[in-house]
Backbone as CSV, one residue per row, in Angstrom:
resi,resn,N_x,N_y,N_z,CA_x,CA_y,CA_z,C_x,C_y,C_z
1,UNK,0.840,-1.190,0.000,0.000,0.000,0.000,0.880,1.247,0.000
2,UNK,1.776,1.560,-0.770,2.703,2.374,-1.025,1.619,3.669,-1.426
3,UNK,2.514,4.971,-0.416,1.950,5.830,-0.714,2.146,7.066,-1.619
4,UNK,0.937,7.516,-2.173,1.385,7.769,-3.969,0.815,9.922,-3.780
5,UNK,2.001,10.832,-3.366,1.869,11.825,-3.177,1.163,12.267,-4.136
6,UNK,0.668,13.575,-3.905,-0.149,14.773,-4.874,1.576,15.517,-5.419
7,UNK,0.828,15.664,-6.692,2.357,16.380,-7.709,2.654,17.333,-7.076
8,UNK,1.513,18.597,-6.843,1.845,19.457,-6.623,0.975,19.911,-5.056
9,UNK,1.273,20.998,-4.329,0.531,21.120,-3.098,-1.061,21.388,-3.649
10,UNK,-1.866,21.831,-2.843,-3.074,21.440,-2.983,-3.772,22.672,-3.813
11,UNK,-3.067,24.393,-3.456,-3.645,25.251,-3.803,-3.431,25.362,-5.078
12,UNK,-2.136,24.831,-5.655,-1.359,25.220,-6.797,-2.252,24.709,-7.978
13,UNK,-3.376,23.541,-7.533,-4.663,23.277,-8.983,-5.485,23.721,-8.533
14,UNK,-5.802,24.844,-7.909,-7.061,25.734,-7.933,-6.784,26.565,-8.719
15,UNK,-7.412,26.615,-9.868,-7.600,28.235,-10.390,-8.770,28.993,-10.464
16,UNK,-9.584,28.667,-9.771,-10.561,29.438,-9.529,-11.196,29.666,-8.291
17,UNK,-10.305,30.158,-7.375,-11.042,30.017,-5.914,-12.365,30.634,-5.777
18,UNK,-13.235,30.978,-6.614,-14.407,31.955,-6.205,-15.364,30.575,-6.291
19,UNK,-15.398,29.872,-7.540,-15.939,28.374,-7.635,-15.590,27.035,-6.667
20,UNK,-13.980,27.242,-6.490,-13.750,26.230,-4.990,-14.432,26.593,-3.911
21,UNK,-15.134,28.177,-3.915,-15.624,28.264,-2.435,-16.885,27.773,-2.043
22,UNK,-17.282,28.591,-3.246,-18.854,28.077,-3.526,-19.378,26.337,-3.491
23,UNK,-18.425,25.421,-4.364,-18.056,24.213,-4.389,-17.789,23.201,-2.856
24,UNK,-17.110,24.006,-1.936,-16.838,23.506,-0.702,-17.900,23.803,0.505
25,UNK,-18.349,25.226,0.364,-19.008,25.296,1.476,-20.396,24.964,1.100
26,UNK,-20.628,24.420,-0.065,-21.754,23.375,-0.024,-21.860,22.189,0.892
27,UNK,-20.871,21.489,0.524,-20.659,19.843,1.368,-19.638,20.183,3.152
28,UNK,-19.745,21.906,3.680,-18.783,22.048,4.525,-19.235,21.427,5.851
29,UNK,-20.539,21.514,5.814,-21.124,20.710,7.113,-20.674,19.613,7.514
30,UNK,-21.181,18.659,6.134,-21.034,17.665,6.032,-19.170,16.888,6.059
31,UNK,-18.454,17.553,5.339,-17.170,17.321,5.039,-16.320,17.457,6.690
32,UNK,-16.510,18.505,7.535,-16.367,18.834,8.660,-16.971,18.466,10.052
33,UNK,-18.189,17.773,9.771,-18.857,17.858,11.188,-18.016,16.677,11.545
34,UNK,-17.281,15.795,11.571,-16.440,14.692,12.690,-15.715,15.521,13.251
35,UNK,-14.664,16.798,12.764,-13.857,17.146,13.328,-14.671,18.679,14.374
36,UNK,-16.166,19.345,14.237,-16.389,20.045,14.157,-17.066,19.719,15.714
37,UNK,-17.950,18.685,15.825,-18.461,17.401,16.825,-17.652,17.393,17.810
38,UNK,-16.484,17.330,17.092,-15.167,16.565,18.525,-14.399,18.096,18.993
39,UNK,-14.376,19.423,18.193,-13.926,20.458,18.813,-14.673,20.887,19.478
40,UNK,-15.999,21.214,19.122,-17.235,21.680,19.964,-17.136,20.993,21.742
41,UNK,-16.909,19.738,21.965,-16.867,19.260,22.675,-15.627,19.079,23.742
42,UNK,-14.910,20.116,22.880,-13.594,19.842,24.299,-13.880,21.391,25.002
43,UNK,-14.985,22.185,24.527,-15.269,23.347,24.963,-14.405,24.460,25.142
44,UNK,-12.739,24.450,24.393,-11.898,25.521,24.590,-12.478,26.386,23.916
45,UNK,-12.092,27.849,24.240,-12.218,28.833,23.839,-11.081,29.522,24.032
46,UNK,-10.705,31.135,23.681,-9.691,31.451,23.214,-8.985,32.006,21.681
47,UNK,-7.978,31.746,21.804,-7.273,32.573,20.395,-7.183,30.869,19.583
48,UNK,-7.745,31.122,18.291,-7.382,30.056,17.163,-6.635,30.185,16.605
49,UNK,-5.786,29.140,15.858,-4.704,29.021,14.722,-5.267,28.285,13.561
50,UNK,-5.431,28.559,12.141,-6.475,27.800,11.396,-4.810,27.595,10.466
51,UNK,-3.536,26.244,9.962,-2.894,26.423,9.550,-3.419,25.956,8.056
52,UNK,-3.327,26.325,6.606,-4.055,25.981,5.760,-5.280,26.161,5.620
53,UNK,-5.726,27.439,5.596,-6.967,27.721,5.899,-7.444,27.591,4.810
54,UNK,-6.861,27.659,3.621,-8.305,27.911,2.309,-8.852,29.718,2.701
55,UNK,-10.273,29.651,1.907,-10.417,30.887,2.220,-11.305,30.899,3.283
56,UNK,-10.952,30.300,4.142,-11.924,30.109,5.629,-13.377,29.554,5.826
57,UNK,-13.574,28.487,5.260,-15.378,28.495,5.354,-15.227,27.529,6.850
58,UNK,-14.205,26.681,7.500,-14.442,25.679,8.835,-14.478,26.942,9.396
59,UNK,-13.382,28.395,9.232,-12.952,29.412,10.665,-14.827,30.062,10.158
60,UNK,-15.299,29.974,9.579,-16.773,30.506,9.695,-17.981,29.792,10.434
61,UNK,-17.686,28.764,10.487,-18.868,27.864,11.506,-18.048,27.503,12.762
62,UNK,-16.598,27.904,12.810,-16.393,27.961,14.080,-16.548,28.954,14.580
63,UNK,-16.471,30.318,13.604,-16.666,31.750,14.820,-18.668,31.905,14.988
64,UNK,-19.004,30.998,14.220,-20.462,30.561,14.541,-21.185,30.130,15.597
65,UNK,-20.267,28.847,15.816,-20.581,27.873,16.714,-19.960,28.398,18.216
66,UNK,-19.045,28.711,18.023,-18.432,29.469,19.274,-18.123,30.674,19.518
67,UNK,-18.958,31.163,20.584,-18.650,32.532,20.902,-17.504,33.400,21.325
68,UNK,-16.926,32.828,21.943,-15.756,33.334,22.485,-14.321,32.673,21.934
69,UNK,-14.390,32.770,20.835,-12.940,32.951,20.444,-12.679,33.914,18.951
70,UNK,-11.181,34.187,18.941,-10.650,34.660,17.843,-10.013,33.789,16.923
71,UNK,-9.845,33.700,15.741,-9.229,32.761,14.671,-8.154,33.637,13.785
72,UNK,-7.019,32.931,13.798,-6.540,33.747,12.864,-5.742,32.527,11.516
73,UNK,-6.261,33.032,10.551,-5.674,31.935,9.157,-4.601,32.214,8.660
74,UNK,-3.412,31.432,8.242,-2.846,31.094,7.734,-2.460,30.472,6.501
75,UNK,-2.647,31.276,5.875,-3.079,30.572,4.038,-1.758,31.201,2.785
76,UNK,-1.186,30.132,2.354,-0.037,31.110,0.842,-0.917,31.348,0.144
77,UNK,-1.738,31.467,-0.531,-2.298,31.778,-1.577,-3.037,33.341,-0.842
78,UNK,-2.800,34.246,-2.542,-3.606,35.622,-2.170,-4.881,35.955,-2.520
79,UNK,-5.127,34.735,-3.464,-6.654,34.671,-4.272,-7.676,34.304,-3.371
80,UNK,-7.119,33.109,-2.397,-7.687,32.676,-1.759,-8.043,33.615,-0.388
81,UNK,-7.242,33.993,-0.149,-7.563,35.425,0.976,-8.482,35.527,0.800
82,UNK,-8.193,36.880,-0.432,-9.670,37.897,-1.064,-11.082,37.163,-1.211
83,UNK,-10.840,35.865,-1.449,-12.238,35.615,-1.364,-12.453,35.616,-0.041
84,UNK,-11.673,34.554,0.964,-12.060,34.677,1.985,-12.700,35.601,2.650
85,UNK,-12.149,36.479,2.608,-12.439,38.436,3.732,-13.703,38.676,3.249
86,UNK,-13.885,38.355,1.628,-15.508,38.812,1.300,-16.356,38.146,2.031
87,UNK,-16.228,36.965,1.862,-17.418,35.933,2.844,-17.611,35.779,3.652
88,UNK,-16.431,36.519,4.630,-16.032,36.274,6.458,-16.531,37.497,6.589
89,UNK,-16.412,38.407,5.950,-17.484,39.689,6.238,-19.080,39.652,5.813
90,UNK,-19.250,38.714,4.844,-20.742,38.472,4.493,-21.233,37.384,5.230
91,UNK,-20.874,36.700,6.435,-21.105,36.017,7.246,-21.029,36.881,8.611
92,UNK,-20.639,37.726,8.361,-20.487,38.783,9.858,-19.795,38.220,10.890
93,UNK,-18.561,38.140,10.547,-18.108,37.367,11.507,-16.427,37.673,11.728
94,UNK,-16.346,38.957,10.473,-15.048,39.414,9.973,-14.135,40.005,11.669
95,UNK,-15.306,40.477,12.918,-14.216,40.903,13.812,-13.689,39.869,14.603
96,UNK,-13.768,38.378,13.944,-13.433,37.208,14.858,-12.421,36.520,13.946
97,UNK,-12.303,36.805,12.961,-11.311,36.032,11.972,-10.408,37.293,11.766
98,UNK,-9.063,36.684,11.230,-8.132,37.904,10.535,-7.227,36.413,9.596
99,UNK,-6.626,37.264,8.629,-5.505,35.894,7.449,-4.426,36.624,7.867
100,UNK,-3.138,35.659,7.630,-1.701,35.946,7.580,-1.457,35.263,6.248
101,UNK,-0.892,35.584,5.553,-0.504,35.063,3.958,0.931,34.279,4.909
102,UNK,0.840,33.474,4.265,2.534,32.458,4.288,2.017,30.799,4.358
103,UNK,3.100,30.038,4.139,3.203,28.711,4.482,3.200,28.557,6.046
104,UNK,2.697,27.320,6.102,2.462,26.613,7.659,3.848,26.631,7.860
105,UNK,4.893,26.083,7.104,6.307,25.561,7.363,7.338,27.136,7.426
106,UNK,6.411,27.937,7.391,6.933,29.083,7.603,7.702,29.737,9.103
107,UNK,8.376,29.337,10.011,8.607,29.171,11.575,8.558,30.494,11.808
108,UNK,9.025,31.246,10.822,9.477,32.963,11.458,8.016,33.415,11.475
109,UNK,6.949,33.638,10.258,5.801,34.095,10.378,5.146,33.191,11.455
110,UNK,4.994,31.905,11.565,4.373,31.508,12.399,4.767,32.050,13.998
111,UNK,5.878,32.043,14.252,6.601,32.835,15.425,5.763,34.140,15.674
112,UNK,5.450,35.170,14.324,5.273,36.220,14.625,3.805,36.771,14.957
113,UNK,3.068,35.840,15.054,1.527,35.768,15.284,1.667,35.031,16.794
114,UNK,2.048,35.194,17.596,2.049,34.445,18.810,2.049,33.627,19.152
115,UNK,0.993,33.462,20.136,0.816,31.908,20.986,-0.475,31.690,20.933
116,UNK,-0.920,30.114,20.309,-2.235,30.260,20.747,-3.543,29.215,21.710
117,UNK,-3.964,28.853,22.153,-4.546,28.760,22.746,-5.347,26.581,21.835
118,UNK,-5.417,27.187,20.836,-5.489,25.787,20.042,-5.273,26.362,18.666
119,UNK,-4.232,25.399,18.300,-3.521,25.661,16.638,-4.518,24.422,15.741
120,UNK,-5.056,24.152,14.595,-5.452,23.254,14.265,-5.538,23.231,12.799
121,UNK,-5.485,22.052,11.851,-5.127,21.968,10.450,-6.130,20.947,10.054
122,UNK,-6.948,21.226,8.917,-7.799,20.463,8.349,-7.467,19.865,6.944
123,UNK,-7.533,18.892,6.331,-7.461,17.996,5.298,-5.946,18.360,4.655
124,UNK,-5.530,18.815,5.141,-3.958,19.493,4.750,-2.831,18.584,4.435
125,UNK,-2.685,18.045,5.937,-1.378,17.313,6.157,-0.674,16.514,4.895
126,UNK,-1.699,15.894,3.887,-1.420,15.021,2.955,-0.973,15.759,1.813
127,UNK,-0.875,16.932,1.232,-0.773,18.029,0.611,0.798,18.548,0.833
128,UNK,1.177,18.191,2.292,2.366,19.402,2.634,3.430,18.573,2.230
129,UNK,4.695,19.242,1.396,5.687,18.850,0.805,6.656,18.673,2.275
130,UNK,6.694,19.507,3.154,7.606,19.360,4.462,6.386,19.349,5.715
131,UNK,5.815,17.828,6.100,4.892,17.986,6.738,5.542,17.813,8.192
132,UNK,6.807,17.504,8.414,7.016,17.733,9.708,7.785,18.854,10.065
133,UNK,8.108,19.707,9.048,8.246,21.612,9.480,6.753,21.937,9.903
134,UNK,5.804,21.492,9.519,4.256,22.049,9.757,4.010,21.914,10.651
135,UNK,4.525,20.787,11.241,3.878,19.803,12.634,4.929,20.639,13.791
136,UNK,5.759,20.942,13.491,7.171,21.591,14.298,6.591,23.114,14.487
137,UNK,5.728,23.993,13.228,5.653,25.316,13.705,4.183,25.114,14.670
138,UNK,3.008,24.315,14.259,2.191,24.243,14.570,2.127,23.809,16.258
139,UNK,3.048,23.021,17.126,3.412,22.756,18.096,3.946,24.078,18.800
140,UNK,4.705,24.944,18.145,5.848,25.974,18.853,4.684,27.023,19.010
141,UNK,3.224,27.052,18.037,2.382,28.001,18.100,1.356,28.055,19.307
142,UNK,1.411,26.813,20.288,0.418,27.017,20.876,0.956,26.782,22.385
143,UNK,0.332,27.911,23.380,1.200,28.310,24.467,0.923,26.820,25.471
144,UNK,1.690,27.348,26.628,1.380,25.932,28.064,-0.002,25.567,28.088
145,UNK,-0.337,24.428,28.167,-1.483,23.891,28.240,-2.602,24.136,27.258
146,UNK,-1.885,24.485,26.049,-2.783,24.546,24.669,-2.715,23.169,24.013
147,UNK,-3.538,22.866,23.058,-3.719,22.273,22.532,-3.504,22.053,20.447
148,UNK,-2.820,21.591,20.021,-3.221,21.557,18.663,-3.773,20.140,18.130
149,UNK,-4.133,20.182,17.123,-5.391,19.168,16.562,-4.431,19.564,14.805
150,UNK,-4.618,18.104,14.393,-4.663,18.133,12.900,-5.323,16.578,12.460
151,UNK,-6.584,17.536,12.030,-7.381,16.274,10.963,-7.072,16.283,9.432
152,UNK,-6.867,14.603,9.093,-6.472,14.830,8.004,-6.951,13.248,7.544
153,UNK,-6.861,13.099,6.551,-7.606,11.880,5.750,-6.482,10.631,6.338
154,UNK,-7.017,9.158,5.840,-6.043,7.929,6.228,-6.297,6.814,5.154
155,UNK,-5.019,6.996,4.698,-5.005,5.975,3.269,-5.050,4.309,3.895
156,UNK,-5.896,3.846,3.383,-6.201,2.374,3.610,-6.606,1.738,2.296
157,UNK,-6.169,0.902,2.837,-5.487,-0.420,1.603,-6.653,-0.398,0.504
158,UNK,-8.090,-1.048,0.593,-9.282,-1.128,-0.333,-9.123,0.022,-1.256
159,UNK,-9.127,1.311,-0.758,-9.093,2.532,-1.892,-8.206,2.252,-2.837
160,UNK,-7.309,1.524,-3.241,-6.299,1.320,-4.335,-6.965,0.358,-5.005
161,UNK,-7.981,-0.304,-4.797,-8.738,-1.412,-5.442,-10.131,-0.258,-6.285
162,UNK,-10.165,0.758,-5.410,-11.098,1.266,-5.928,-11.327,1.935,-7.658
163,UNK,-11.836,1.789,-8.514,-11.469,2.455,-10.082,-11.860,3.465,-10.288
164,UNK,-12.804,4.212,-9.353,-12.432,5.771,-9.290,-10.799,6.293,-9.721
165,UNK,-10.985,7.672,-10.068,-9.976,8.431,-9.442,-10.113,10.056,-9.309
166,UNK,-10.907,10.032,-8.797,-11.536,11.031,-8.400,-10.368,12.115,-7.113
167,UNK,-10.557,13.040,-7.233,-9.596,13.681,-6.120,-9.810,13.571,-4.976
168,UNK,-10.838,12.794,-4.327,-11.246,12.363,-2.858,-10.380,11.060,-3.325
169,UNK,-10.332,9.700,-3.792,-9.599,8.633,-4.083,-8.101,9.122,-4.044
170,UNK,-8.049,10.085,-4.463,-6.088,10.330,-4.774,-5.842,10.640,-3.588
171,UNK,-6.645,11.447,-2.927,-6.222,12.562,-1.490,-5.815,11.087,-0.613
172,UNK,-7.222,10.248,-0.549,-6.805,9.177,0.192,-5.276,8.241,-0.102
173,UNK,-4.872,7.945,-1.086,-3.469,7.433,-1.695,-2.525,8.051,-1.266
174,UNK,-3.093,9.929,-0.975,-1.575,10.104,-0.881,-1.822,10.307,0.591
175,UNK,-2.580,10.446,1.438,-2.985,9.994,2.664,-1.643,9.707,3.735
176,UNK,-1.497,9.532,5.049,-0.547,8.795,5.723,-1.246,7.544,6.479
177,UNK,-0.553,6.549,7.029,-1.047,5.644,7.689,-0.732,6.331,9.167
178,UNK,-1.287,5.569,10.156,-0.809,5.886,11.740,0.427,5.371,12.214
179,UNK,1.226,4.351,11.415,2.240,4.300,11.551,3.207,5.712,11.106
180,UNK,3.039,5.778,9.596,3.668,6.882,9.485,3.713,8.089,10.178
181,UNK,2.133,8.546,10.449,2.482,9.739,11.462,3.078,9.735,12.443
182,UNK,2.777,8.380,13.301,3.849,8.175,14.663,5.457,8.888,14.418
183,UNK,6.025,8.282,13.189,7.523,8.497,12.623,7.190,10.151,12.613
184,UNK,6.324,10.789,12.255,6.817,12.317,11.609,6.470,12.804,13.135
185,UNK,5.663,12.415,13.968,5.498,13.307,14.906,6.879,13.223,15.672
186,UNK,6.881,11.905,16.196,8.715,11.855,16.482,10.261,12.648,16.155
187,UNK,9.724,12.646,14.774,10.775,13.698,14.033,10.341,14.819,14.349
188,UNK,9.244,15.393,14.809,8.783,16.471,15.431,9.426,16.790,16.253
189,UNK,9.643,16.002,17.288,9.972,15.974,18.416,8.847,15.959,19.296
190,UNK,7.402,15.747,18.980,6.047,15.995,19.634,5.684,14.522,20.284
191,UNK,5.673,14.313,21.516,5.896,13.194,22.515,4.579,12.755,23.141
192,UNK,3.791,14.355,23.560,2.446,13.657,24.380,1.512,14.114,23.199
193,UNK,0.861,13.301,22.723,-0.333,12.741,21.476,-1.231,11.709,21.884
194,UNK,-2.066,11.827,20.985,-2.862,10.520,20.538,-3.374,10.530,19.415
195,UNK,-3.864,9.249,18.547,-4.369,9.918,17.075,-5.420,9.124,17.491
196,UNK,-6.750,10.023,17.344,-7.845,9.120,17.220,-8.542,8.576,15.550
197,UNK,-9.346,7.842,15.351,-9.946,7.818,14.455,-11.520,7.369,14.366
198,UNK,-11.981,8.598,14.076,-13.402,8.554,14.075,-14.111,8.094,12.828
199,UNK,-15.663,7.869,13.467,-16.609,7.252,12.259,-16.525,8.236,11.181
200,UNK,-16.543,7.961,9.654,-16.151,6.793,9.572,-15.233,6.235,9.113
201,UNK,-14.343,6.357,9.878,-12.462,5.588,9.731,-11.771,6.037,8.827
202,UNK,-12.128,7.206,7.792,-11.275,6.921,6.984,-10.203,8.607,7.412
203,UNK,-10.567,8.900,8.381,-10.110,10.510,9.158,-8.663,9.840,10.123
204,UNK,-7.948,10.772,10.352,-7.275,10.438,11.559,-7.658,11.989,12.262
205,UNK,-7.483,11.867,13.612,-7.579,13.330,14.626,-6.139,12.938,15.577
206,UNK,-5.279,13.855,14.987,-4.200,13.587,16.240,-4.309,14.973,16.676
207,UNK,-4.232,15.118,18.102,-4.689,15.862,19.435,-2.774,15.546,20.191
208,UNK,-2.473,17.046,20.530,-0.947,17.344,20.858,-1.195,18.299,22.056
209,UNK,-0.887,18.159,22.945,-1.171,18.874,24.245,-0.028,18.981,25.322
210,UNK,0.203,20.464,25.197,1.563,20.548,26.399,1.366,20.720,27.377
């Protein structure tokens, strides 16, 4: 079950983020509520870290769902911003979100946005060309007794049988197993974890807490 990367990172085949948005925050409920379920429920509040944000439609049903916190995104792409800010203001919700343009693997920008309270990364991880610089800034971002979270898909064996190939099928291929993440978090240097995996299995949630 050899795992078969994406060519390029994830933003670099969008060319039309106004249609990816529209496109995503159709199925965002749905695509999100395992990881959305299980944040709701650890009840933090506080300052957010969204690393790979896209143009924010999860940091919009989280400054929804929860009252008391701030989010701030982290996204390279500038297309993707601009849409964002339009919709995070047409959701009214623009004084709870703010973007930082750069890469996750970025340590100095990530440095320069503080400390936060819970750092967290959605469908990403499988995408990132240096995913344990990501896992390294995303750890250094969140202060004593914070928490970071990164959900991200889990390549299992049947999907290579599957004759799709659809970009949900590839995402899964290029996917990590829980073995592998064990190895990158290590190379992290990130020690107290757990990866859960929720219904229905094909997610991992690893949860990092200092």
């Amino acid at each position: 079950m050899k795992r078969i990367p994406h060519s390029e990172e994830a933003i670099t085949t969008i060319h039309d983020p106004e249609d990816y948005y529209q496109r995503h925050k159709e199925k965002a409920v749905k695509r999100f509520r395992p990881f959305l379920k299980w944040l709701i429920k650890t009840k933090r509040c506080g300052e957010y870290l969204d690393v790979g944000s896209g143009p924010g439609i999860l940091a919009v049903l989280l400054a929804q769902s929860i009252s008391d916190i701030q989010i701030t995104l982290v996204e390279p792409d500038l297309q993707m911003i601009q849409i964002g800010k339009r919709h995070i203001k047409e959701a009214g919700v623009e004084k709870k979100v703010r973007f930082a343009q750069g890469p996750g693997e970025n340590r100095d920008l990530m440095a320069s946005l503080g400390k936060f309270d819970l750092a967290y990364s959605t469908y990403s991880l499988h995408h990132w060309k240096q995913p344990v610089e990501v896992l390294k800034s995303i750890y250094e971002s969140i202060r004593e007794n914070g928490m970071a979270v990164v959900f991200d898909l889990k390549r299992v064996w049947w999907m290579y049988y599957y004759p799709s190939k659809t970009g949900f099928i590839n995402s899964i291929r290029a996917a990590y197993t829980k073995k592998e993440l064990k190895h990158m978090l290590k190379q992290a240097g990130i020690e107290r974890y757990q990866i859960v995996t929720p219904f229905p299995w094909l997610w991992h949630l690893i949860v990092v807490e200092k």
